[in-house]
C-alpha positions as CSV (number, residue, x, y, z in Angstrom):
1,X,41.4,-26.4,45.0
2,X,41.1,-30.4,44.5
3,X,43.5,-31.8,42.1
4,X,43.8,-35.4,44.2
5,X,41.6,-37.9,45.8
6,X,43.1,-38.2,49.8
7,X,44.5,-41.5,51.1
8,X,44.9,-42.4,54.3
9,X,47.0,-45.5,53.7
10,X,50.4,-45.2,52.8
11,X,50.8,-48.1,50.1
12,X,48.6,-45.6,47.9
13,X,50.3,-42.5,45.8
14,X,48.9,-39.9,46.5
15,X,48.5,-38.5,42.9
16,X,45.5,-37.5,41.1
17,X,43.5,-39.6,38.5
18,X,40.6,-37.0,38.8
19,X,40.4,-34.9,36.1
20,X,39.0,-31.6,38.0
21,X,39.6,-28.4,38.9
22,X,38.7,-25.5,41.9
23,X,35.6,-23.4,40.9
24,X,36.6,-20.6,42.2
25,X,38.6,-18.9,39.2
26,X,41.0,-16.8,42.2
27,X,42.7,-19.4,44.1
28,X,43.8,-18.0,47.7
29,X,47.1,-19.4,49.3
30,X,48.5,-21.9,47.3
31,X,52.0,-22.8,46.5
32,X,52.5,-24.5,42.8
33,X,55.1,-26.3,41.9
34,X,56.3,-28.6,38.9
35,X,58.6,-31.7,40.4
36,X,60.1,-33.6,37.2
37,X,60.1,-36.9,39.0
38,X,57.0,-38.8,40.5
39,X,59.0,-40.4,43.1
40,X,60.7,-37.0,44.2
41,X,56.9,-35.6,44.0
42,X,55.5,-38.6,46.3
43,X,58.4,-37.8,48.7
44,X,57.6,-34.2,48.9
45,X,54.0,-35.0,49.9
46,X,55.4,-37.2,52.3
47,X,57.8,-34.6,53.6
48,X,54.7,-32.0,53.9
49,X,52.7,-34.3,56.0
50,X,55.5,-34.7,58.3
51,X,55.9,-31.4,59.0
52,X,52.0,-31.1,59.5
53,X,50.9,-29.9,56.5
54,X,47.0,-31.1,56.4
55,X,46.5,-34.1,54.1
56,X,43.6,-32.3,52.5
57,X,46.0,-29.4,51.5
58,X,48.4,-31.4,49.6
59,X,47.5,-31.9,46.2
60,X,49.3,-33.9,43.4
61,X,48.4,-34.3,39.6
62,X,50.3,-36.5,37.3
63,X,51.3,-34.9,34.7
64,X,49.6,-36.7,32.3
65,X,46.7,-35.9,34.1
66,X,47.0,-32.2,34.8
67,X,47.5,-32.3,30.5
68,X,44.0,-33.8,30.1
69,X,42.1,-32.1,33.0
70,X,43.1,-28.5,31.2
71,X,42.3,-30.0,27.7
72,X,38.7,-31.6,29.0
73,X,38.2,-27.7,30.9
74,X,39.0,-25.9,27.6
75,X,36.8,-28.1,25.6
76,X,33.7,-27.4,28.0
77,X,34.2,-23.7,28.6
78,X,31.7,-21.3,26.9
79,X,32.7,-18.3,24.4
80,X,32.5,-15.8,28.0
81,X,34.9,-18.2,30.2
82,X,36.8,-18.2,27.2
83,X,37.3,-14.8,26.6
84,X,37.6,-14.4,30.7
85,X,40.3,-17.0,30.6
86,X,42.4,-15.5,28.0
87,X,42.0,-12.0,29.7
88,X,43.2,-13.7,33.4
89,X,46.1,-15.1,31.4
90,X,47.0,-11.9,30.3
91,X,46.8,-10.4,33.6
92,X,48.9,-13.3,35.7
93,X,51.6,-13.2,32.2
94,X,50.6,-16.8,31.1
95,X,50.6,-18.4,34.8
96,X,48.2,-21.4,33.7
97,X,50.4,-21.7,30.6
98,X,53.2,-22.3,32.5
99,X,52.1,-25.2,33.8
100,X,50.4,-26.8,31.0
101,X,53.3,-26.5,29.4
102,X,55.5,-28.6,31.8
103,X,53.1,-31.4,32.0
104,X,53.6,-31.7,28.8
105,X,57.6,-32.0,29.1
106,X,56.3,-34.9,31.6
107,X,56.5,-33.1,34.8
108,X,53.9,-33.2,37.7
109,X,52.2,-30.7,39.7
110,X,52.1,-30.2,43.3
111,X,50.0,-27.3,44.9
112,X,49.9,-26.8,48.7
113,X,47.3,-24.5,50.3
114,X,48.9,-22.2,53.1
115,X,46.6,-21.5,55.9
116,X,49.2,-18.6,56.6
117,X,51.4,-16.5,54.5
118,X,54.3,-17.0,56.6
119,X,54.2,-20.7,56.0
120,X,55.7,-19.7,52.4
121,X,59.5,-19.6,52.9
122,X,59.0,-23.1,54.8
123,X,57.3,-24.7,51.8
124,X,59.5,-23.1,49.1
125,X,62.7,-24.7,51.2
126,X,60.9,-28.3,51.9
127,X,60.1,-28.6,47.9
128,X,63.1,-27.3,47.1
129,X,64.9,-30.4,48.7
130,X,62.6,-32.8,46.2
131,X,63.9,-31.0,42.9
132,X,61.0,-28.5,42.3
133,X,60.6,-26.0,39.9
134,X,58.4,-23.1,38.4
135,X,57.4,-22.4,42.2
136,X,55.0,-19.5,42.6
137,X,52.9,-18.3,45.4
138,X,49.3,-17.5,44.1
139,X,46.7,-15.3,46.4
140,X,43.5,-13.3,45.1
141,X,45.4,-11.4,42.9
142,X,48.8,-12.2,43.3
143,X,51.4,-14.3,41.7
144,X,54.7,-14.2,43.0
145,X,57.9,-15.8,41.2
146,X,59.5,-18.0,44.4
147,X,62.6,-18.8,42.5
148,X,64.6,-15.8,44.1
149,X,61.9,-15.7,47.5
């Protein structure tokens, strides 16, 4: 899943201006999260890579960004990714919408890629601490509501 470009230096934020999205359609692992304040979400990066969370696993979209990245995907998408879309929507109760839909309200997303499932109560604590919200763990064909985790 690549929603940033990775910096090694740390006078650069580490938030997206790339406009992209994974091409797989069943993202495996990930933690999303929508963190209201780009400050709070540059922290929380921060925070991840200190407690050795890869770089490369730590991805950030502004939200204006994350806005235009879904509106550029719709606009490309044939009438069969289309209809597959709105049928994957159904199934995950609007998960995509979700965060679409807080972008818009001006929040950003952060996504972290778990190379284990037991890493999730670690991650859901650390963003926690940096004001995050909607967080859900998403496998194959799972969604799970963190809020209560």
């Amino acid at each position: 899943m690549k929603y940033i470009k990775t910096y090694t230096t740390e006078e650069q934020l580490p938030v997206s201006s790339e406009w992209t999205f994974p091409v797989s359609p069943f993202p495996r692992k990930y933690v999303h999260s929508a963190i209201g304040d780009l400050r709070y979400a540059v922290q929380a990066v921060q925070a991840l890579r200190a407690a050795g969370y890869d770089p490369g696993d730590i991805h950030v979209m502004a939200s204006w960004d994350f806005v235009e990245a879904v509106e550029r995907k719709r606009q490309r998408q044939g009438w069969l990714s289309t209809i597959f879309s709105r049928l994957y929507s159904f199934l995950d109760e609007g998960f995509g919408d979700v965060y679409l839909h807080a972008a818009r309200q001006g929040y950003h997303i952060l996504v972290v890629h778990l190379s284990d499932v037991k890493q999730v109560r670690q991650v859901r604590a650390l963003l926690t601490e940096y004001d995050a919200h909607l967080m859900k763990y998403v496998d194959a064909w799972t969604v799970k509501d963190l809020s209560s985790f």
